[in-house]
C-alpha positions as MATLAB code, in Angstrom:
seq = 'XXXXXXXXXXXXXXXXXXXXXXXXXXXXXXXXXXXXXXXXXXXXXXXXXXXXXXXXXXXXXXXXXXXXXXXXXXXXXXXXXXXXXXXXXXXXXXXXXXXXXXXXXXXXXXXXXXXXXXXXXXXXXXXXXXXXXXXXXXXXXXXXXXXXXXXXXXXXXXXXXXXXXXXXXXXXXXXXXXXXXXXXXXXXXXXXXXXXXXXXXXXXXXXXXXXXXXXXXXXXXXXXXXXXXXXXXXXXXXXXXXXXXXXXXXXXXXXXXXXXXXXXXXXXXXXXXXXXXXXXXXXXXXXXXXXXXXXXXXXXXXXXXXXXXXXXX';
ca = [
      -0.581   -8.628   25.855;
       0.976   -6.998   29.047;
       4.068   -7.151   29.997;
       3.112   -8.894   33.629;
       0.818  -11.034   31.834;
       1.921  -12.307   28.130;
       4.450  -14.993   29.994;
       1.344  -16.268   31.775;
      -0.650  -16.498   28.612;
       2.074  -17.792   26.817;
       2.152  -20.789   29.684;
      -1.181  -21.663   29.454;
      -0.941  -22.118   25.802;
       2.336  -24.031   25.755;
       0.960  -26.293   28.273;
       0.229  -30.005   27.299;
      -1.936  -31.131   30.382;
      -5.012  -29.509   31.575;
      -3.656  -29.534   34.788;
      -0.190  -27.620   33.985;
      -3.042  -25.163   31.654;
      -5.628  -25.152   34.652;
      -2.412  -23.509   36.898;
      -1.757  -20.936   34.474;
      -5.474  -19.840   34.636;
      -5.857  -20.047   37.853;
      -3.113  -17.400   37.782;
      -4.631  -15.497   34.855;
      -7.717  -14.739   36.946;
      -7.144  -11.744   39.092;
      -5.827  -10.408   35.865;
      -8.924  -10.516   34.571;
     -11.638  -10.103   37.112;
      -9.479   -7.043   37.998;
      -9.686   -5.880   34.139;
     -13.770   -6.136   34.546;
     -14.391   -5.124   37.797;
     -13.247   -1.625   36.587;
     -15.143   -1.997   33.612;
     -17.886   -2.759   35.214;
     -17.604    0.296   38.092;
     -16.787    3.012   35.718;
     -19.757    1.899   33.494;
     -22.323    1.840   36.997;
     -25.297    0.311   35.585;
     -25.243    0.726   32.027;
     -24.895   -2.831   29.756;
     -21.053   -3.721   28.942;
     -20.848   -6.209   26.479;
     -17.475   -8.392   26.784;
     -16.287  -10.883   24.034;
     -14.692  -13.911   25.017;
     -10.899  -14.513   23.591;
     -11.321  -14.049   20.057;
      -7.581  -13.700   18.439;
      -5.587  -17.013   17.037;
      -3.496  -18.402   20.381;
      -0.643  -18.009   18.313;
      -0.600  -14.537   18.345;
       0.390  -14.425   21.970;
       3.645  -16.804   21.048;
       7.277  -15.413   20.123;
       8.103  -16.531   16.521;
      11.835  -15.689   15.818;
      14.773  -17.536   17.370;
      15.713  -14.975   19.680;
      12.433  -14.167   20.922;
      11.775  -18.034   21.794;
      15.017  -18.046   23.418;
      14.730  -14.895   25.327;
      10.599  -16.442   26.354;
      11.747  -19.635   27.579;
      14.064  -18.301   29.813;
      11.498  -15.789   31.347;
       9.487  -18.506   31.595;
      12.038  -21.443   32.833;
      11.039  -23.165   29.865;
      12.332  -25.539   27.055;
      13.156  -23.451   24.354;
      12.092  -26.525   21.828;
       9.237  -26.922   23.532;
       8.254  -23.720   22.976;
       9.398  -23.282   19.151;
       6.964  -26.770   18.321;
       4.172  -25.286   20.193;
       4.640  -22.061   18.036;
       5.279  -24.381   14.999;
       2.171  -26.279   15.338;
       0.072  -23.246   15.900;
       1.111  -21.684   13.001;
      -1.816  -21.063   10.516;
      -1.903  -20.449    6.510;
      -4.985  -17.998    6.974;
      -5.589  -17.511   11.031;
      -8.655  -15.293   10.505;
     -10.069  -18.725    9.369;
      -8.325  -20.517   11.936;
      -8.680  -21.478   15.584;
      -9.775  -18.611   16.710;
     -13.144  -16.975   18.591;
     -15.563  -20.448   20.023;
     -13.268  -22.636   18.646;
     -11.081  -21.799   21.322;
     -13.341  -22.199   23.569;
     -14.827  -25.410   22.672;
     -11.251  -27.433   22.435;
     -10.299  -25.653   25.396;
     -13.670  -25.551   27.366;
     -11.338  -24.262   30.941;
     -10.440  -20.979   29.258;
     -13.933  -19.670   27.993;
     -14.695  -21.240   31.797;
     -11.833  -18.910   33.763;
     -13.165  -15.533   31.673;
     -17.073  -16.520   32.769;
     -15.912  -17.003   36.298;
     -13.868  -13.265   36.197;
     -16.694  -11.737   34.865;
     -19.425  -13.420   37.212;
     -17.232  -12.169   40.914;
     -15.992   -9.016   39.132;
     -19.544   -8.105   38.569;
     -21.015   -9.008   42.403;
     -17.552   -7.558   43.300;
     -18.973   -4.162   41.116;
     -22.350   -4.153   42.196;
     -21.772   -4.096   45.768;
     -18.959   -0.987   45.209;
     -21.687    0.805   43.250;
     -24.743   -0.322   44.573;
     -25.839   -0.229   40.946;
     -27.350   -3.163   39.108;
     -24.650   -4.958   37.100;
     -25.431   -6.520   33.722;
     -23.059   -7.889   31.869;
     -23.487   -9.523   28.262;
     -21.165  -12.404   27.606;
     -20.231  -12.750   24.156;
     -19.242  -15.604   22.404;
     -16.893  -14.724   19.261;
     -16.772  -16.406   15.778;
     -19.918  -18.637   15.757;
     -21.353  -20.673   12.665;
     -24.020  -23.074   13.722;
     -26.451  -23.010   17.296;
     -24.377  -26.275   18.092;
     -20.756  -24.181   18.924;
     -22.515  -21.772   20.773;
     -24.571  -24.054   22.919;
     -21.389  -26.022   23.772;
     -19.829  -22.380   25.138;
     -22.975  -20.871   27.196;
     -23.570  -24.150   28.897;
     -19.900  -23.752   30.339;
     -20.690  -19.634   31.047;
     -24.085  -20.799   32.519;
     -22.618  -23.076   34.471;
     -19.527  -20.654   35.655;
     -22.642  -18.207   36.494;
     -24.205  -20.543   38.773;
     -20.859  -21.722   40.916;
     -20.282  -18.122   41.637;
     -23.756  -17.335   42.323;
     -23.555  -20.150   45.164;
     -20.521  -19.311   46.269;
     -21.318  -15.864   46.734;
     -24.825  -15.517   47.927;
     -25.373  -13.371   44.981;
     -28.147  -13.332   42.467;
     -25.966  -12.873   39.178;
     -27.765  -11.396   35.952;
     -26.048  -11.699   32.724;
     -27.006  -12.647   28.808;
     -25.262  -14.714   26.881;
     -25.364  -13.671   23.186;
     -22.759  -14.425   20.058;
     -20.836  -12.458   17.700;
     -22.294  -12.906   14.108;
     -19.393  -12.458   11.653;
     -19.880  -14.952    9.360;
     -22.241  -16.003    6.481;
     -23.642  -19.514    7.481;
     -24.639  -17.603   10.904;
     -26.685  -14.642    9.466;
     -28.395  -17.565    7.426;
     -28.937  -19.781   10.602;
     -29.506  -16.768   12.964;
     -33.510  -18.288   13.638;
     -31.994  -21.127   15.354;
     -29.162  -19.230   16.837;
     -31.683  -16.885   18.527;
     -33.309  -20.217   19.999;
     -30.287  -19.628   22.957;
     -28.711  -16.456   22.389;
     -29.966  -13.391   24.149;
     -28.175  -10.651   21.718;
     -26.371  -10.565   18.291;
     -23.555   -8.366   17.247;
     -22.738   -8.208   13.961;
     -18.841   -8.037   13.212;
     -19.116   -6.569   10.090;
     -15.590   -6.417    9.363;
     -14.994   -9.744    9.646;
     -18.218  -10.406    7.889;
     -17.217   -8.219    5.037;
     -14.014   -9.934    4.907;
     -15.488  -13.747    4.838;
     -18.585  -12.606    2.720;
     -16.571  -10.689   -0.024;
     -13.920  -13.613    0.851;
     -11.310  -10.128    0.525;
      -8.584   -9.724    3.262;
      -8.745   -6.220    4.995;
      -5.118   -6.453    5.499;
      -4.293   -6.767    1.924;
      -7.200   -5.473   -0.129;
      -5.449   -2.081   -0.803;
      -3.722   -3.007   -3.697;
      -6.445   -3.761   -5.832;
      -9.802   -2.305   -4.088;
      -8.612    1.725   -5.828;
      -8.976   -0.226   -9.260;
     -12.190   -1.945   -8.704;
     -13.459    1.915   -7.567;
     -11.706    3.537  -10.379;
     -13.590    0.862  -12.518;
     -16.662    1.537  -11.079;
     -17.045   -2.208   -9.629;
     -17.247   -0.644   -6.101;
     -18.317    2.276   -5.221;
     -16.597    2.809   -1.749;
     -14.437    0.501    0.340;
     -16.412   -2.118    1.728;
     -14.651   -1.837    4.841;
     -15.253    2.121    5.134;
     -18.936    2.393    4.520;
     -21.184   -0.985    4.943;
     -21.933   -2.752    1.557;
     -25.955   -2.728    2.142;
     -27.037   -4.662   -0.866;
     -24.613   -7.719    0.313;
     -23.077   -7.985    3.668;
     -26.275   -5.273    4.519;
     -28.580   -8.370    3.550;
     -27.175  -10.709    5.371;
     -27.315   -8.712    8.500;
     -31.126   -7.746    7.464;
     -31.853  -11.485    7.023;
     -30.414  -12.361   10.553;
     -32.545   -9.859   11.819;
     -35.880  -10.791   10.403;
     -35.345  -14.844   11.616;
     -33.516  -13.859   14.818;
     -36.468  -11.661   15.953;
     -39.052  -13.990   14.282;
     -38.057  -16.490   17.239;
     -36.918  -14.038   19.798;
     -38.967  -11.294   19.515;
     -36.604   -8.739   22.370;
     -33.490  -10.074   20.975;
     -31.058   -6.815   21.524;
     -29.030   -6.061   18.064;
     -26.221   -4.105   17.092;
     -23.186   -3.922   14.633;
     -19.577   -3.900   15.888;
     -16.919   -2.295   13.956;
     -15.397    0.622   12.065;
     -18.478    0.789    9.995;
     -20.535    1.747   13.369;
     -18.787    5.185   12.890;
     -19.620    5.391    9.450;
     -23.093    7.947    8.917;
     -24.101    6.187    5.797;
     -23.615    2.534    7.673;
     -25.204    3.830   10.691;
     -28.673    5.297    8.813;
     -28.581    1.380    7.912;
     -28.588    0.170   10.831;
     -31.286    2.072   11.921;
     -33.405    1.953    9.032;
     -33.247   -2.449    9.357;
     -34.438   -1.974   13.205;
     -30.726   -2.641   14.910;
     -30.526   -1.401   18.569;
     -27.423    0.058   18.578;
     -24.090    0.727   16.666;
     -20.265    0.360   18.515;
     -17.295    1.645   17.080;
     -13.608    2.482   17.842;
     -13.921    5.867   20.031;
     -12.772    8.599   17.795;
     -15.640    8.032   15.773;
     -18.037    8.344   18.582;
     -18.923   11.857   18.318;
     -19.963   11.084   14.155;
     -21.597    8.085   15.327;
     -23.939   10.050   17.539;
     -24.530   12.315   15.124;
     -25.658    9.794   12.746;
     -27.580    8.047   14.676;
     -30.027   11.036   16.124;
     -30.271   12.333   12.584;
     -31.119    8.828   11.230;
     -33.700    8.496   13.950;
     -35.210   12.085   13.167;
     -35.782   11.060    9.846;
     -33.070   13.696    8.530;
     -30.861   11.310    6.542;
     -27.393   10.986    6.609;
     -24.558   12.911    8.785;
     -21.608   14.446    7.097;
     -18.641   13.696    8.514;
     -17.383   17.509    7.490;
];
């Protein structure tokens, strides 16, 4: 969403060739291989996970008349042009939409230029540091072992053309984002390919509850003041619902891959009560947003002493 980068983004998408889109990524790259490389240096050896482009492409487009106007002409584009492509990406419910792997399987090239900036920014990394670099690719918003096949065997490929061109050996995982319902209940045959899960439990909240974050606040203080809920489902972790999904995933993700790494990814990863959870159903580790860090530590040694649950006072 930079400044020196949103008109470039905003090419690629508006583009109706592969060619005209395989320019804009080619120009998109430094961009990011610059982005990880740093990532990748500060972090000097320990595991960065990075998640392929997850939001709806049409997020990245201007939507009023002026701001298509004022676009096009920072781009030297048709202003039409531009208002269709925004038009036809347009979506009722976009958390639903074309978003996460679906992205990436209609338009194999971009999943293709991320894989390739995160394959030379980490041999670029490891020979700054001289510390091995790891990174875990994640692929966003998968439902069945099919989508997420299609993705890593473009990232596995990407791995390998930079590995030759190089002269480096490049190690890397390739695991998925679980975030909705059909995956927790598929997640044996997921973990047939994929190296890691991480659960996204807000969106998996949202799509198992099949409640919008963004506009559950007018009616989730009723349900509590009824007593249907008991706390916000997207504060503290619902463990008897979303909770046994991600248990279920567990149990037939491991069953096949017995070192498969695990973790949840979200607000409730700062949450004590959602982070006893975790630990309790044998997840590896917890990420959250980084004010909530310091609680999220907390939690998490007191969950594995066996002292129960941190208090946020």
């Amino acid at each position: 969403m930079q400044q020196d980068r949103l008109p470039v983004v905003q090419q690629m998408i508006i583009s109706d060739t592969p060619h005209a889109r395989a320019d804009a990524l080619a120009r998109l790259l430094p961009f990011q291989k610059e982005d990880f490389a740093g990532i990748l240096e500060v972090m000097a050896g320990y595991p960065v996970t990075i998640r392929l482009l997850d939001p709806p492409l049409h997020e990245f487009l201007p939507h009023t008349q002026d701001e298509i106007a004022e676009v096009a002409a920072a781009m030297n584009a048709d202003p039409q042009k531009l208002a269709d492509r925004a038009r036809e990406l347009h979506e009722f419910n976009p958390m639903l939409g074309f978003r996460g792997c679906r992205i990436a399987i209609a338009y194999p090239e971009i999943a293709e230029m991320q894989a390739r900036a995160i394959f030379e920014a980490a041999v670029a990394a490891g020979k700054r540091t001289g510390k091995p670099v790891v990174p875990e690719v994640m692929v966003p918003l998968i439902a069945s072992k099919a989508e997420f096949d299609i993705v890593k065997a473009r990232i596995d490929a990407m791995a390998e053309a930079v590995a030759k061109e190089t002269g480096a050996k490049i190690d890397y995982q390739v695991g998925t984002m679980i975030e909705l319902p059909r995956a927790c209940l598929k997640a044996g045959e997921i973990a047939e390919t994929a190296e890691f899960f991480s659960f996204g439990t807000n969106d998996l909240t949202q799509t198992t509850y099949g409640i919008s974050r963004d506009d559950a606040a007018s009616f989730l203080g009723a349900y509590q003041n009824k007593g249907i809920l008991a706390i916000d489902p997207f504060v503290s972790l619902d463990q008897d619902g979303v909770g046994e999904l991600i248990r279920i995933a567990t149990q037939r993700g491991r069953k096949v891959r017995n070192s498969l790494k695990l973790g949840i990814c979200g607000e409730h990863g700062g949450d004590p009560a959602s982070v006893a959870f975790c630990h309790e159903i044998g997840l590896d580790y917890v990420s959250c947003s980084p004010f909530r860090v310091p609680i999220a530590r907390l939690a998490a040694a007191q969950a594995a002493l066996g002292k129960g649950t941190a208090s946020t006072a």
